[in-house]
N, C-alpha and C positions, 0 to 999 in steps of 0.2 A: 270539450263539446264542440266549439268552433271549428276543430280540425277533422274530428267527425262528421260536421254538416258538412265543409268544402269536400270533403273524402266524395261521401255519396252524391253532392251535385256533380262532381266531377265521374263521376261512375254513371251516373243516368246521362249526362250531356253526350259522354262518349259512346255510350251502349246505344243511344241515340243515332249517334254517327257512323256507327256501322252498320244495323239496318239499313241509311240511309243508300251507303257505299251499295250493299247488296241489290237495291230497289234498282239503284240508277248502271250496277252492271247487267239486269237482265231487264230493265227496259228498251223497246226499239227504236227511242223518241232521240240519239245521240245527236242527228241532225235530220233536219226536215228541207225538202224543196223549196225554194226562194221562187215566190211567185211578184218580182219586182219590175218585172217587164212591163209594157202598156199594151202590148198585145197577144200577154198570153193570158189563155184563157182553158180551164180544164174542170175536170167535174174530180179528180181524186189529187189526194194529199199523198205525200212519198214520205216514206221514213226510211232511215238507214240507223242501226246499232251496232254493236261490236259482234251478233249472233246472227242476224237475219236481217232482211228489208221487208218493210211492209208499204201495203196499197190503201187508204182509205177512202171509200167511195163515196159522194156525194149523199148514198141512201144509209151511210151510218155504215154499211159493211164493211169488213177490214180483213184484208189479206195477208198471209203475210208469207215467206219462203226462207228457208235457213239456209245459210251460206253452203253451199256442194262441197267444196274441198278447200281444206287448212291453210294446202301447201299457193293456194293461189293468190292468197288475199296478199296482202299489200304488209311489206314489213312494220311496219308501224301502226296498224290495227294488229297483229299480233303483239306487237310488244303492247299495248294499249290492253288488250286482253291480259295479260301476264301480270301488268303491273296493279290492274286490276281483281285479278283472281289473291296474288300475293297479297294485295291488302285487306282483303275480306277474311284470308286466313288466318293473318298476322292478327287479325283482330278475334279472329275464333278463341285464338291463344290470351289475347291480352284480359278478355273477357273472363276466364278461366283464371290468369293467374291477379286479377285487379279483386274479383270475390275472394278468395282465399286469402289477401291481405285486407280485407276489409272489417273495420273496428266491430261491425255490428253479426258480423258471423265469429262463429265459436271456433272458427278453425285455429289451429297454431296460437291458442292461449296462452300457453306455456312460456311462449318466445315471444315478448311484444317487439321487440328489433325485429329480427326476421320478420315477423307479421307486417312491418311498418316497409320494409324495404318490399316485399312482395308486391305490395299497393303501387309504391314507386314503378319498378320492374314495369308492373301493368301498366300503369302510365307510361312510361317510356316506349313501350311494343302502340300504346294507344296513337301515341305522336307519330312515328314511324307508319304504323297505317294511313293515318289520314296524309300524310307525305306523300305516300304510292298512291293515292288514290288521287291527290290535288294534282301531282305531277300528271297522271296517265289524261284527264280531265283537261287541265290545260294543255297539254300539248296535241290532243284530237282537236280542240278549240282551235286551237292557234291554225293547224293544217285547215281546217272550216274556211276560218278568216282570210287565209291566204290565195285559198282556190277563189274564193269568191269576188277577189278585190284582181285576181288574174284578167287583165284584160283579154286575153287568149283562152278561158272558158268558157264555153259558150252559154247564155245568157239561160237558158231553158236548162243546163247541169246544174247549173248554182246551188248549195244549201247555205242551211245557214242554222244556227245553233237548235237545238233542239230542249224540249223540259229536262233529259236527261241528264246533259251538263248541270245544268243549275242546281239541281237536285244532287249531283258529285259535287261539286263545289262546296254548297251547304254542309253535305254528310261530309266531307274533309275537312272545314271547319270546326264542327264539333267535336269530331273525333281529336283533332288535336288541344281544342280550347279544355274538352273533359282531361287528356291524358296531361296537360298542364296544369289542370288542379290537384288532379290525382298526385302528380308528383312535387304540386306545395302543401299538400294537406300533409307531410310528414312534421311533427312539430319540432323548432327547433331543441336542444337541448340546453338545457341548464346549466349555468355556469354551477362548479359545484365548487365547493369553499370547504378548507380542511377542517375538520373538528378544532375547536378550541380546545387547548390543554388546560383542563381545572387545574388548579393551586394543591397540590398536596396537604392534608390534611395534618393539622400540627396532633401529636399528641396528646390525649387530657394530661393534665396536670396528675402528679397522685397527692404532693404537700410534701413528700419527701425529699430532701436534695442528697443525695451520696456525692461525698466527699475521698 
């Protein structure tokens, strides 16, 4: 029963954290304009994400434009896309194969090994997502960080992290903390001990002795 409850917390933590991954690859909020200067002054907020840039107006309206061409963007938002698409799908999969090894579905009765290793399996595709997802996340972060502390950027370019990070982060978190319980909710096994040999049964008696 114990390895039953960590099964499913670890299956809802994770199922958790992929949502999360998908939320924070189609938001626009990856980083936002750094308004740290003393004399700037503007009436909209900039957003940039791995799809589009957006404008938000001082009157609550928001604009927004999708990137024109693939081939222009910048090598590392492409690969930042990629590692991010791979781990939403990687998770499509882990989701798939973590229910089907799950104690409380009827699937794969038959075989409780197989059943138990499927869970694992899932867990392991769970871990591997939130990986590509933490990697693709910090590494947009870290390029953030470094334009902005670029003394040869100009002050009015600047961003600086956005809720989307954050929200990657989290969902990477989870997805690996769920895909880590998944793959200890397997229980260990039992030491097995060999049958003891009973004593042979002596004969009854009949009173006769032959000679």
């Amino acid at each position: 029963m114990a390895s039953g409850g960590l099964q499913l917390l670890g299956f809802v933590l994770a199922f958790l954290g992929w949502i999360g991954i998908i939320i924070s690859t189609a938001m626009p909020q990856w980083k936002m304009a750094s308004y740290a200067g003393d004399n700037i002054v503007t009436a909209q907020a900039l957003y940039e994400g791995l799809w589009m840039s957006c404008a938000m107006q001082s009157t609550g309206q928001i604009q927004c434009k999708v990137y024109d061409s693939l081939l222009k963007l910048e090598s590392s938002l492409q690969a930042t896309r990629a590692l991010m698409v791979a781990a939403i799908l990687l998770g499509l999969v882990a989701v798939f194969v973590a229910v089907t090894g799950m104690k409380c579905m009827k699937c794969m009765e038959d075989d409780q090994v197989k059943k138990m290793r499927m869970a694992v399996f899932g867990g392991v595709i769970f871990i591997i997502s939130g990986l590509a997802a933490l990697v693709a996340t910090s590494w947009y972060g870290n390029r953030v960080a470094r334009a902005f502390y670029d003394p040869f950027t100009p002050v009015n370019t600047r961003f600086e992290f956005g809720s989307a990070l954050f929200i990657g982060w989290a969902a990477a978190s989870l997805a690996m903390l769920g895909g880590a319980f998944l793959c200890c909710s397997c229980p260990r096994r039992e030491t097995s001990y060999p049958p003891t040999r009973g004593y042979p049964k002596s004969a009854p008696s009949t009173g006769k002795d032959y000679v």
